[in-house]
mmCIF file of the N, C-alpha and C atoms, coordinates in Angstrom:
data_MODEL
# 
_entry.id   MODEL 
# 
loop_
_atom_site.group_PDB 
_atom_site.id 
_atom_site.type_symbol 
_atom_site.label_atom_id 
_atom_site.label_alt_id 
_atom_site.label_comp_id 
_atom_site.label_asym_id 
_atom_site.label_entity_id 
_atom_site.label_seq_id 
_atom_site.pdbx_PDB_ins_code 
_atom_site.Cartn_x 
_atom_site.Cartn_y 
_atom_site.Cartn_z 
_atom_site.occupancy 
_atom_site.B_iso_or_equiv 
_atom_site.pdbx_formal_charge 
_atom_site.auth_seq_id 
_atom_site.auth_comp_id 
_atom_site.auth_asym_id 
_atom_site.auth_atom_id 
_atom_site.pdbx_PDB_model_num 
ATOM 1   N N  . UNK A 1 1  ? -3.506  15.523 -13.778 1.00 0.00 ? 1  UNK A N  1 
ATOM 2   C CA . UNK A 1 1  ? -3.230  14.991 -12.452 1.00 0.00 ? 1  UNK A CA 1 
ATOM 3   C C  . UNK A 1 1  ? -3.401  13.465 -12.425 1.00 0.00 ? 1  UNK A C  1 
ATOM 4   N N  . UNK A 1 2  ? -5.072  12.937 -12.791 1.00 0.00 ? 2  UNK A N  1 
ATOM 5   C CA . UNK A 1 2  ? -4.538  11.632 -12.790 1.00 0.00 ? 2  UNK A CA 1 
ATOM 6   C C  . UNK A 1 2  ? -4.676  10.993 -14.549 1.00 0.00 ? 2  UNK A C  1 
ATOM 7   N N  . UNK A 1 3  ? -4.433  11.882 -14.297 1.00 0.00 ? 3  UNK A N  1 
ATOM 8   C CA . UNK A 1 3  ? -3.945  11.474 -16.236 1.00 0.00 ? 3  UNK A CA 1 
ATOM 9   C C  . UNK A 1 3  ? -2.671  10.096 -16.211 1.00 0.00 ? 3  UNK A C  1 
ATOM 10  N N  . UNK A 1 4  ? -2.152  10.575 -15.778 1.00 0.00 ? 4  UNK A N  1 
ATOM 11  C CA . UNK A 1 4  ? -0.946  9.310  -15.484 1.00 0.00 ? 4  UNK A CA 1 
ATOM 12  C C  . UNK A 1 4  ? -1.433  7.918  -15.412 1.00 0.00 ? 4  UNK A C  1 
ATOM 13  N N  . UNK A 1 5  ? -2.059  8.296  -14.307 1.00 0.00 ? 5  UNK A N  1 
ATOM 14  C CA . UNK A 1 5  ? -2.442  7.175  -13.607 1.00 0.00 ? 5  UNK A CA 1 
ATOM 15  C C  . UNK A 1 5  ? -3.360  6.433  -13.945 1.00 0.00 ? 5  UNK A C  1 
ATOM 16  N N  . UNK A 1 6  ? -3.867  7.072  -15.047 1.00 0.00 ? 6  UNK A N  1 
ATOM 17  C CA . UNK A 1 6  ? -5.288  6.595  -15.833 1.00 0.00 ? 6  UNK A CA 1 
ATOM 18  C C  . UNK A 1 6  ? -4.458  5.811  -16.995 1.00 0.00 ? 6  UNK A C  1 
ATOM 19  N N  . UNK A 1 7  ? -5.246  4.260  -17.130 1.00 0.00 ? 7  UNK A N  1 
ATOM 20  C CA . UNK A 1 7  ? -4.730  3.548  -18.520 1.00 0.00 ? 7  UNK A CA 1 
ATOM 21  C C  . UNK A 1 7  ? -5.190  4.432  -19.689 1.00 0.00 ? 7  UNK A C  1 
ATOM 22  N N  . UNK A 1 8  ? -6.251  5.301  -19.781 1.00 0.00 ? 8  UNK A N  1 
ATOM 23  C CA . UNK A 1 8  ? -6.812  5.653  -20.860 1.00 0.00 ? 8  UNK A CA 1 
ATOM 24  C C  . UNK A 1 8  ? -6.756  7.543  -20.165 1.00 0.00 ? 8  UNK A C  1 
ATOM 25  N N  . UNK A 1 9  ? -5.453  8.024  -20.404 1.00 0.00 ? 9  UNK A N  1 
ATOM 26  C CA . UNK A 1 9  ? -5.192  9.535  -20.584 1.00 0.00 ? 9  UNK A CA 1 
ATOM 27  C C  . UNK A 1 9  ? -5.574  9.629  -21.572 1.00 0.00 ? 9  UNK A C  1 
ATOM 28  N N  . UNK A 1 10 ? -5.651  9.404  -22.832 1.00 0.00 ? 10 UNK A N  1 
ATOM 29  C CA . UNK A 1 10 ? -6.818  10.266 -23.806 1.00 0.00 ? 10 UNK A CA 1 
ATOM 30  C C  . UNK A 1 10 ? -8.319  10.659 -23.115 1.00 0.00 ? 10 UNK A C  1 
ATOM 31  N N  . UNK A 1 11 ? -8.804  9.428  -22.958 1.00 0.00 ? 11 UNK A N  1 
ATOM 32  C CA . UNK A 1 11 ? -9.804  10.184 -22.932 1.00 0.00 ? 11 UNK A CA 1 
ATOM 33  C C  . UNK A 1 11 ? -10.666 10.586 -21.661 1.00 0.00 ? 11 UNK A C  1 
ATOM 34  N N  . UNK A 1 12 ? -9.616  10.817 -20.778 1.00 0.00 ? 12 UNK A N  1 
ATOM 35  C CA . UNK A 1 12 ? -9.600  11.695 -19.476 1.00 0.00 ? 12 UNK A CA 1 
ATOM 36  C C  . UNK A 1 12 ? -9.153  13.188 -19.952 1.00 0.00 ? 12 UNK A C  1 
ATOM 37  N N  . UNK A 1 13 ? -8.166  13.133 -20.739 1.00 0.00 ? 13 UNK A N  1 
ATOM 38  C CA . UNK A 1 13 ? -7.824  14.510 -21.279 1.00 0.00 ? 13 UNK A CA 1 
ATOM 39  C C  . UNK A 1 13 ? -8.861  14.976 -22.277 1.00 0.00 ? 13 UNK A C  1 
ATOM 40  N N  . UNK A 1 14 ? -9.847  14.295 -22.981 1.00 0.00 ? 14 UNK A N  1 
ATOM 41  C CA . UNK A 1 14 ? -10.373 14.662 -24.294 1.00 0.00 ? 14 UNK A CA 1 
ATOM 42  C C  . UNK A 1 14 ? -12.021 15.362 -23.044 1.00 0.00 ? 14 UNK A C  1 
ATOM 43  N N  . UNK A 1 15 ? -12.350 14.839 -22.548 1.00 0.00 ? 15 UNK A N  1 
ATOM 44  C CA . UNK A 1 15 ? -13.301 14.637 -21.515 1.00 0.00 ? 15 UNK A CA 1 
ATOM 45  C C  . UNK A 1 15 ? -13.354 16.227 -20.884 1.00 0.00 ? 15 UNK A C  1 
ATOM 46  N N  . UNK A 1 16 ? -12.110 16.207 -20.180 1.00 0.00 ? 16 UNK A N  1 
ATOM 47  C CA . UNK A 1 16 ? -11.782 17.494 -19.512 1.00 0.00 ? 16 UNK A CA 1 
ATOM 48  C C  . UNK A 1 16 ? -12.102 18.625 -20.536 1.00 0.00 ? 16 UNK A C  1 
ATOM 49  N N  . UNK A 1 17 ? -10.879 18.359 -21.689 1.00 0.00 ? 17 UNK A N  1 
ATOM 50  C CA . UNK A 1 17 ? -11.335 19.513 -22.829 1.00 0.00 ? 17 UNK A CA 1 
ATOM 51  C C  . UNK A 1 17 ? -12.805 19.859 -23.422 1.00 0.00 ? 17 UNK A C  1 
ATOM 52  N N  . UNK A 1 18 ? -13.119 19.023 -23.206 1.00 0.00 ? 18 UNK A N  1 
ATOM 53  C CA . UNK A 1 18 ? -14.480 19.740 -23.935 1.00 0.00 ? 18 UNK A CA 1 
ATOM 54  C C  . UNK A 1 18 ? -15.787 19.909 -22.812 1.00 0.00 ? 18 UNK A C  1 
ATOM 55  N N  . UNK A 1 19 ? -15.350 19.521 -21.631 1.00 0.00 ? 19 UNK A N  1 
ATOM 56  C CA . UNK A 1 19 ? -15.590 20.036 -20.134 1.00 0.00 ? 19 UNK A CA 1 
ATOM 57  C C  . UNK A 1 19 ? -17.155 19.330 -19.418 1.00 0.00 ? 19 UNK A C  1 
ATOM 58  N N  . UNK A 1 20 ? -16.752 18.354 -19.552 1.00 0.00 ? 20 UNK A N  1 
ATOM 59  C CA . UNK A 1 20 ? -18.317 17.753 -19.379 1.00 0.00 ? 20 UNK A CA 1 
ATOM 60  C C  . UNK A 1 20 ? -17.414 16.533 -17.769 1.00 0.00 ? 20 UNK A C  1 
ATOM 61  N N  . UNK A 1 21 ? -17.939 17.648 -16.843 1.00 0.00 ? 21 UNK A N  1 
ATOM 62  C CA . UNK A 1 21 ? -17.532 17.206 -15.098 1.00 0.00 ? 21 UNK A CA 1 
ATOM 63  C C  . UNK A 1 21 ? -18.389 15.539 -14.549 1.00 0.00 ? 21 UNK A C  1 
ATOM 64  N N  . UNK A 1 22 ? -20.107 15.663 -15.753 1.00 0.00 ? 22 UNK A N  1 
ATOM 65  C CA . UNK A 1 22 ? -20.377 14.523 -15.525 1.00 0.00 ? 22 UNK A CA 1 
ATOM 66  C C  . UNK A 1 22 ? -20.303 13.800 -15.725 1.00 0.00 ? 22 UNK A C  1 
ATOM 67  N N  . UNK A 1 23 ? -19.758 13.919 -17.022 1.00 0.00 ? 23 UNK A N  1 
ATOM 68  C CA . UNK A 1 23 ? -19.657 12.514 -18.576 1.00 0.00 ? 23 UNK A CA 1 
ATOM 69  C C  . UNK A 1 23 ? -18.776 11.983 -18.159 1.00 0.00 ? 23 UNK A C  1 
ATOM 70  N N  . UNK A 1 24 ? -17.518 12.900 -17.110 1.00 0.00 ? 24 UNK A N  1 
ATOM 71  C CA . UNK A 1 24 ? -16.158 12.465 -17.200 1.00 0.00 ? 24 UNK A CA 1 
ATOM 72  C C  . UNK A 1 24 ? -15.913 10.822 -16.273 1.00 0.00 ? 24 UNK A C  1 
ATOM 73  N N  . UNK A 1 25 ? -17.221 11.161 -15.262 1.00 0.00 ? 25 UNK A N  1 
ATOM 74  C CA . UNK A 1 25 ? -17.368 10.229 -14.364 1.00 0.00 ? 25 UNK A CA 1 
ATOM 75  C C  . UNK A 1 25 ? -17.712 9.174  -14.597 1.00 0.00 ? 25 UNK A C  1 
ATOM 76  N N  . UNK A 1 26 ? -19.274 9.609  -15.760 1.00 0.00 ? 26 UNK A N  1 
ATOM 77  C CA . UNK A 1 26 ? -19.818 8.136  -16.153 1.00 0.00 ? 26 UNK A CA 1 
ATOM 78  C C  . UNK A 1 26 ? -18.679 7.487  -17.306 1.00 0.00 ? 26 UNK A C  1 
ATOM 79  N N  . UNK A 1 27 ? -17.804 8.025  -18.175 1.00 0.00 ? 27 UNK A N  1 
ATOM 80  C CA . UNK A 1 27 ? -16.722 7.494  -18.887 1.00 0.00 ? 27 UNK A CA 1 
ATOM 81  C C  . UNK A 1 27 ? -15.656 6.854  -18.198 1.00 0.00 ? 27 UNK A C  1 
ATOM 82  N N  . UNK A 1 28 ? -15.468 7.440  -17.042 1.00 0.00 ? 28 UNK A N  1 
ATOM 83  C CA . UNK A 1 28 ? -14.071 6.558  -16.324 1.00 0.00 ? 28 UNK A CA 1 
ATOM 84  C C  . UNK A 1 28 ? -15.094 5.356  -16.223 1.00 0.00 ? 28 UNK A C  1 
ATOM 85  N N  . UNK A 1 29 ? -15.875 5.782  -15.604 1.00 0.00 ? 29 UNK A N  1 
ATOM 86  C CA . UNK A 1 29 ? -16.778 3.726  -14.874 1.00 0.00 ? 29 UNK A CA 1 
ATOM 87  C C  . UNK A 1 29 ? -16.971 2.980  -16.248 1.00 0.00 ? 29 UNK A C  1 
ATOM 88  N N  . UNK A 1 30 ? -17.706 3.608  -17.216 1.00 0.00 ? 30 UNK A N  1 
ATOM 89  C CA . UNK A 1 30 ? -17.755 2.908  -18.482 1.00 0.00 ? 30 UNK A CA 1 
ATOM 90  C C  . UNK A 1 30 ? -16.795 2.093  -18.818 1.00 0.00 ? 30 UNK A C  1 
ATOM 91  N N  . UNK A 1 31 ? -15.621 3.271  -19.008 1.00 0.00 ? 31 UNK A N  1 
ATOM 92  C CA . UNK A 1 31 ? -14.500 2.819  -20.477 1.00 0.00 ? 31 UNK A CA 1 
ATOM 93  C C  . UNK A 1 31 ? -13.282 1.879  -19.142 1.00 0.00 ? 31 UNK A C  1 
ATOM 94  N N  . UNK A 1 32 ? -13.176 2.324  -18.418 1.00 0.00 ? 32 UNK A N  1 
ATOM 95  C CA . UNK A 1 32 ? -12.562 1.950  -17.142 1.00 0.00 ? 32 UNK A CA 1 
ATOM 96  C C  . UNK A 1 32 ? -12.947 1.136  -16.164 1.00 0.00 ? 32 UNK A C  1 
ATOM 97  N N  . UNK A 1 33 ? -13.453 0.529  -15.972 1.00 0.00 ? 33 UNK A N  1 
ATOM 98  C CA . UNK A 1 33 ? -14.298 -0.782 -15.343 1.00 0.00 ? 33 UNK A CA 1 
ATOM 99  C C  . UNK A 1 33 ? -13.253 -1.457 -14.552 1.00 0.00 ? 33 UNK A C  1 
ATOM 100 N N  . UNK A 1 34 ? -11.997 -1.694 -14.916 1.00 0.00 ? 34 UNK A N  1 
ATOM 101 C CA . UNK A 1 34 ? -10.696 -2.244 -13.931 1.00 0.00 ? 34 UNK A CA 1 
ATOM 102 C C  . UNK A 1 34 ? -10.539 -1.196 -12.972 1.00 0.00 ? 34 UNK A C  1 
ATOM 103 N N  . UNK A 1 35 ? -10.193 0.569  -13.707 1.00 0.00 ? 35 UNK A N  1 
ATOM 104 C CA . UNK A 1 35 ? -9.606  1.168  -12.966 1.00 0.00 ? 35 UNK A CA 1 
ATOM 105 C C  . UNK A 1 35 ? -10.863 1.581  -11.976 1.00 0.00 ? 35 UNK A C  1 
ATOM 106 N N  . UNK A 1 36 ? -12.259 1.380  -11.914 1.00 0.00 ? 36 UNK A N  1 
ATOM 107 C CA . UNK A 1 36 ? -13.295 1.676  -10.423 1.00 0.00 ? 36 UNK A CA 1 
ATOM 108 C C  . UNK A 1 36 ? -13.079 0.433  -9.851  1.00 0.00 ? 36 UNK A C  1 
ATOM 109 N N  . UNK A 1 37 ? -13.487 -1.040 -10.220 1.00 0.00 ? 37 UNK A N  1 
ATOM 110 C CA . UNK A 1 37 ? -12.681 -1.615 -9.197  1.00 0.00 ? 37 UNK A CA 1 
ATOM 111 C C  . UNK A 1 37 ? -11.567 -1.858 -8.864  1.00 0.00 ? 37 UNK A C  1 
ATOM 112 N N  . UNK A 1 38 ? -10.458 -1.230 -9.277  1.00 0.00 ? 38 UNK A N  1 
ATOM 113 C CA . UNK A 1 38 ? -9.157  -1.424 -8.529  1.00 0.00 ? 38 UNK A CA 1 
ATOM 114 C C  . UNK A 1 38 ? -9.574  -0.359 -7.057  1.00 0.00 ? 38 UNK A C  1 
# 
């Protein structure tokens, strides 16, 4: 879903797969730092 929309669909998809709902969050803010403040 927002795989798209994510600069980094790997590892939104890799995240999901191996199913960790919290990691996924602290990895977008981590690895993604543009896409929380956009």
């Amino acid at each position: 879903k927002s795989v798209k929309n994510s600069p980094n669909p790997r590892n939104y998809y890799r995240c999901s797969t191996e199913g960790c709902p919290v990691k996924k969050r602290v990895e977008r803010d981590k690895e993604d730092p543009s896409y929380v403040i956009t």
